[in-house]
C-alpha positions as CSV (number, residue, x, y, z in Angstrom):
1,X,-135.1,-87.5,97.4
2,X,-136.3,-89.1,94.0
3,X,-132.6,-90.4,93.4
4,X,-132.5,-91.9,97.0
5,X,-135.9,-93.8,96.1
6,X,-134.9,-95.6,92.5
7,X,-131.4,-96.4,94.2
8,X,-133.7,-98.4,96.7
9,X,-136.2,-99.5,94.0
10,X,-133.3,-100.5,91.8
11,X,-131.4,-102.2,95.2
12,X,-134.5,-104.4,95.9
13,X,-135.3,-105.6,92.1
14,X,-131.5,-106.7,91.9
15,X,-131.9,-109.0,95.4
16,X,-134.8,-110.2,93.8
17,X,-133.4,-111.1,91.2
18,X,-130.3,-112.6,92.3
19,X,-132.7,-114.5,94.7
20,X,-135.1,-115.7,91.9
21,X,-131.7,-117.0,90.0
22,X,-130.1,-118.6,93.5
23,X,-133.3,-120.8,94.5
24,X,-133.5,-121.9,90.5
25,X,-129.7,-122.6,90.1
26,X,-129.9,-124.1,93.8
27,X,-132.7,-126.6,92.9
28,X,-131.3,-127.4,89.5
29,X,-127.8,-128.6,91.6
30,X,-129.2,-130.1,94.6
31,X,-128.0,-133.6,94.4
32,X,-126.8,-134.5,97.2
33,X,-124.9,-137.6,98.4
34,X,-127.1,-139.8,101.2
35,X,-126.7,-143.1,103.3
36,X,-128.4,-145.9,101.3
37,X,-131.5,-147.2,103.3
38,X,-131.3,-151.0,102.9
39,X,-134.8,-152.7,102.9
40,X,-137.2,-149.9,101.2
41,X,-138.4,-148.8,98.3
42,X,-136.8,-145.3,97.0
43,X,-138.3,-143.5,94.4
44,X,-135.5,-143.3,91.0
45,X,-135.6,-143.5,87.7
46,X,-132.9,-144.8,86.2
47,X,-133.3,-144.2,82.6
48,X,-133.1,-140.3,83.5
49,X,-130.8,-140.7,85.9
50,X,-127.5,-142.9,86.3
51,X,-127.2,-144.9,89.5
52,X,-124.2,-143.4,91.6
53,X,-123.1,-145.2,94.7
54,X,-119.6,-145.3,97.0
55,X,-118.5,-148.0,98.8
56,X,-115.4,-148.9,100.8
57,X,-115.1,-152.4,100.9
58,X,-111.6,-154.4,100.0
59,X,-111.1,-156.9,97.5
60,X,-111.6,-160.4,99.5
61,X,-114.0,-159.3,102.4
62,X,-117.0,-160.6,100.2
63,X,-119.3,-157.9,101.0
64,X,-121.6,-157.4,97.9
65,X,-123.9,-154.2,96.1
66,X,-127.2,-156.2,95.9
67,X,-129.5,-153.6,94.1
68,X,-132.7,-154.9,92.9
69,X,-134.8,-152.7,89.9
70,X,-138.6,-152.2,90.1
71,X,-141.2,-150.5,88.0
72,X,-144.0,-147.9,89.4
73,X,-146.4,-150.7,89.8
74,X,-143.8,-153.1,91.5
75,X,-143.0,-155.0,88.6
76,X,-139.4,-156.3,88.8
77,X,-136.9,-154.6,86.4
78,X,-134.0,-155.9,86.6
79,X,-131.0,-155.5,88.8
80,X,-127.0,-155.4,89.9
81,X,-124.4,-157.1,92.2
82,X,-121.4,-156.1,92.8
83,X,-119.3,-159.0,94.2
84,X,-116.1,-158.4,96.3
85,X,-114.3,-161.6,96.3
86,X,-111.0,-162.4,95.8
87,X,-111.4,-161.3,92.4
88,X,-114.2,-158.4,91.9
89,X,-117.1,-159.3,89.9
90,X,-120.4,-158.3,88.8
91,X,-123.8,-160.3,88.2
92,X,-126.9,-158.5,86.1
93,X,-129.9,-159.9,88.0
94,X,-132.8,-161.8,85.7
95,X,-129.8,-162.3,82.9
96,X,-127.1,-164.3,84.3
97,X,-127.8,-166.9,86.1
98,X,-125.8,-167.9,88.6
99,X,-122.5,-166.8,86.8
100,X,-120.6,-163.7,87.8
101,X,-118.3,-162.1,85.2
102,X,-114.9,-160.0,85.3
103,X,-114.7,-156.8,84.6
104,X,-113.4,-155.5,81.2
105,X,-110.6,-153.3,82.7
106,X,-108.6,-153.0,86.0
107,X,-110.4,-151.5,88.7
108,X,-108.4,-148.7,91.1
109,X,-106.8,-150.6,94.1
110,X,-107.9,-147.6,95.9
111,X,-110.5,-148.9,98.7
112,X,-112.8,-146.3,98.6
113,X,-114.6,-146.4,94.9
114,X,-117.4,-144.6,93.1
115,X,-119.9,-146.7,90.8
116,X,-122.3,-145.1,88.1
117,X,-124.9,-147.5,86.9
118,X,-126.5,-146.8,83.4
119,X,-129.3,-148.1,81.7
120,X,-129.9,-147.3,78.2
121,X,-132.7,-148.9,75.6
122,X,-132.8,-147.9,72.1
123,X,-133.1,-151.1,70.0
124,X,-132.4,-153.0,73.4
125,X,-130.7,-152.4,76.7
126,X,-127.6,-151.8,77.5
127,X,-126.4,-151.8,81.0
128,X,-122.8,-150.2,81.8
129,X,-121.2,-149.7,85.1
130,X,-118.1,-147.2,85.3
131,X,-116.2,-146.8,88.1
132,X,-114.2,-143.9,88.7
133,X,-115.8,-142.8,85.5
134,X,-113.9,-145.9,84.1
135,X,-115.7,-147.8,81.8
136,X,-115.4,-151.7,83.4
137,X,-118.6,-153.0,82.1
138,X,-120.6,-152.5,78.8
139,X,-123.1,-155.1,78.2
140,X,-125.7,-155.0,75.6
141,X,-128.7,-158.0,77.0
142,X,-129.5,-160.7,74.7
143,X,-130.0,-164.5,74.1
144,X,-125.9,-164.6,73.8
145,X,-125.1,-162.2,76.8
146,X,-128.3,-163.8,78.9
147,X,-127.8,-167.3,80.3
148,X,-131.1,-167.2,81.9
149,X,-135.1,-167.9,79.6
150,X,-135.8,-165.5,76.7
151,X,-138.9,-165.0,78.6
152,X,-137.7,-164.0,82.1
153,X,-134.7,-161.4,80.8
154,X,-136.9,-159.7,77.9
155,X,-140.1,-159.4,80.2
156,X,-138.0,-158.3,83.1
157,X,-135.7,-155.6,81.5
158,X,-138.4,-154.4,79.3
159,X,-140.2,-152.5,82.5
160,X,-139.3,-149.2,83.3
161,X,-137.4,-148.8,86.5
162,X,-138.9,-145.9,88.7
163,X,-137.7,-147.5,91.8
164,X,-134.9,-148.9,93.2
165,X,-134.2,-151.4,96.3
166,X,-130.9,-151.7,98.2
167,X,-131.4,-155.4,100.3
168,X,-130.6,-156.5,103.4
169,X,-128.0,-158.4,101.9
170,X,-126.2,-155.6,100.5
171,X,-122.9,-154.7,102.7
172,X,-121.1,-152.9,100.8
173,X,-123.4,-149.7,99.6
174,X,-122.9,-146.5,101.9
175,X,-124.1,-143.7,99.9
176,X,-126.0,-143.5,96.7
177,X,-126.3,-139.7,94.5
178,X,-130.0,-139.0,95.4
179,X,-131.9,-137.6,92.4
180,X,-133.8,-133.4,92.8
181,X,-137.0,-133.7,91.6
182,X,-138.2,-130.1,91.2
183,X,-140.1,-128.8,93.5
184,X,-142.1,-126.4,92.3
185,X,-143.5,-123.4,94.8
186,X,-145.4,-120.1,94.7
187,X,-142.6,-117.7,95.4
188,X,-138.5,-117.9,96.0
189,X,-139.7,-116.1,99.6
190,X,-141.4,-119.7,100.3
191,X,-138.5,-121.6,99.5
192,X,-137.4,-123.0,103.0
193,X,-135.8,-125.6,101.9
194,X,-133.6,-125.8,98.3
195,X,-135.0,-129.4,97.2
196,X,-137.2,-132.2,97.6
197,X,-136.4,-135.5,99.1
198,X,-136.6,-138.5,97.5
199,X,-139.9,-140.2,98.6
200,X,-139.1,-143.6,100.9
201,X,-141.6,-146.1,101.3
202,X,-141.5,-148.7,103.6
203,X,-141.9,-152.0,102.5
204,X,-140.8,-155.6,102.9
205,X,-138.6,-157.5,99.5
């Protein structure tokens, strides 16, 4: 009888456990790939985290990433466009100004593509865009690499960006790699659901 009782003492702290390590590893790995909502706010912070996104446009169609940068108090903080002309191209809002630039290296002909969007400040910032983890754009801002004021690129890029905005103008974004903020709760019993969601506010650009 006192054998039959530890093996079910023993069974029950070994589902705990492997339920204690399922809702930590679950949380930890919860990104999850979701439409872009065009015209609101959506919590990110893109110094922790790269920006991912897929789109499926073609060379020529001219449908455009237009994905604006803000900081936690609304502050603008910079931004990207991705440019699907005949030729594609990017732009780096509140740096160039009103020039688009080739990419450094060939982009895949394939139509569907993947886009990771890093921003990096050490001793300035650096923005680089990948796709298929290809590096195609490395580009360290200054009064060289910037066409627009000293004033509007070091003022704008100099804000943190804990937000970002996908605009109405944007046709070509169809899902972006949303972010797992942990969500932190009393007991692995509790856990309905393995993540948070991002927090969406409505809001007019």
């Amino acid at each position: 009888m006192v054998n039959v009782r530890k093996s079910q003492e023993m069974a029950i702290l070994s589902t705990s456990r492997f339920l204690i390590l399922f809702w930590v590893v679950t949380i930890a790995t919860g990104n999850r790939w979701v439409t872009a909502q065009h015209g609101e706010y959506i919590d990110f912070d893109l110094e922790a985290t790269p920006l991912q996104i897929k789109t499926d446009s073609a060379v020529g169609s001219e449908d455009q990433v237009v994905v604006f940068f803000f900081s936690s108090h609304g502050g603008r903080a910079g931004g990207i466009l991705l440019y699907f002309g005949p030729t594609l191209q990017y732009y780096i809002w509140h740096c160039q100004q009103g020039i688009y630039s080739n990419f450094l290296a060939p982009l895949p002909t394939a139509t569907e593509k993947e886009w990771r969007v890093t921003v990096t400040r050490t001793s300035s910032v650096r923005v680089v865009i990948q796709c298929q983890d290809v590096e195609v754009a490395n580009v360290v801002l200054s009064d060289s690499t910037c066409s627009c004021s000293e004033e509007d690129w070091r003022e704008t890029w100099s804000n943190d960006v804990e937000k970002i905005f996908f605009t109405d103008t944007d046709t070509a974004t169809d899902l972006y790699l949303e972010p797992v903020t942990p969500d932190i709760r009393p007991s692995p019993a509790s856990a309905d659901q393995p993540y948070s969601k991002t927090t969406r506010v409505n809001a007019e650009f």
